[in-house]
C-alpha positions in Angstrom: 133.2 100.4 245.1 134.7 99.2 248.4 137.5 100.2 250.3 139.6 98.5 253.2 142.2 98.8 255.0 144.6 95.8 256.6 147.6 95.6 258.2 149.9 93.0 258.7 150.7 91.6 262.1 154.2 93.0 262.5 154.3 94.1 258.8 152.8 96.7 256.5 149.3 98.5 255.7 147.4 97.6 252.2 144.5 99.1 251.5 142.2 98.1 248.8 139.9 99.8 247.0 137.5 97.0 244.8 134.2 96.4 242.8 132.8 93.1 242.5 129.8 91.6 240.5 129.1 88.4 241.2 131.9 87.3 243.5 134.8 88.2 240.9 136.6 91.6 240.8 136.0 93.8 238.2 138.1 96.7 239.5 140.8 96.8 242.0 143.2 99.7 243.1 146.7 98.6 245.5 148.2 100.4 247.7 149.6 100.7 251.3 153.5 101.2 252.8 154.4 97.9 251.7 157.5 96.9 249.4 156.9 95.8 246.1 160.2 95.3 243.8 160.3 96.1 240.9 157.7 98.4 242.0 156.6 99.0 238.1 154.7 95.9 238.7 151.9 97.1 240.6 149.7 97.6 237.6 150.7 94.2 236.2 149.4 92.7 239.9 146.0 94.5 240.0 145.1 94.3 235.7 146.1 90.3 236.4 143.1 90.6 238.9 140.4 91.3 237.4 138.1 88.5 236.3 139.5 86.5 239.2 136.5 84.9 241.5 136.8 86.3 244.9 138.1 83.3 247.1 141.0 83.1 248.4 142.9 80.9 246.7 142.4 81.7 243.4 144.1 85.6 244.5 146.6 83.9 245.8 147.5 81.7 243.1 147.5 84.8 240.9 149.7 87.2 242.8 152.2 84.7 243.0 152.4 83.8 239.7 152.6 87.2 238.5 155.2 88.0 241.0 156.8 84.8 240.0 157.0 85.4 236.3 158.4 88.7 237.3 160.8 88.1 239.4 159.1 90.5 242.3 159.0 90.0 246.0 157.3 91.5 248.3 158.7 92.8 251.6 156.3 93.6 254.6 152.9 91.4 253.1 152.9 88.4 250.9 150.5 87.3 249.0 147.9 86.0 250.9 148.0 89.3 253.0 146.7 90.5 249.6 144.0 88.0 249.4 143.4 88.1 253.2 142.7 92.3 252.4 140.9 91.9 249.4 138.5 89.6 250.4 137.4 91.7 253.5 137.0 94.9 251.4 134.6 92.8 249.7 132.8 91.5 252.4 132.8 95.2 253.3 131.1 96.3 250.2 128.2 93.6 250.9 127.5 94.8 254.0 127.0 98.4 252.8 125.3 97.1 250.1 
């Protein structure tokens, strides 16, 4: 397990705390002092995560269709501040590895 913690150029903090087996996620915990709303949605964002193959695009493409089919937005960090975060807590966990 892997933690990291990113903040947005003239935005918000996530942290991430993630465990990977062979470059896709098989846990993942959000969090940080940005705005999610609905914020009930938070669980739906990081359980639609796992599985996903640790490259950028493919986070991407799956935050925003979760907040898509939800109707969310984000204030503060957008989705590829998410991926952008995620993949260096991984990278992080390989070099402590």
């Amino acid at each position: 397990m892997s933690y990291y913690s990113h903040k947005v150029p003239g935005g918000k903090l996530i942290k991430v705390r993630i465990e990977s087996k062979d470059d896709f996620i098989q846990a993942i915990t959000l969090l940080g002092d940005f705005f999610l709303h609905p914020e009930d949605i938070l669980e739906e964002l990081e359980e639609s995560l796992l599985g996903v193959q640790l490259t950028e695009d493919s986070i991407v493409e799956k935050l925003q269709t979760v907040l898509k089919n939800n109707k969310a937005i984000l204030i503060g960090a957008n989705a590829t501040d998410f991926a952008q975060a995620i993949i260096s807590a991984w990278r992080a966990s390989d070099r402590n590895s």
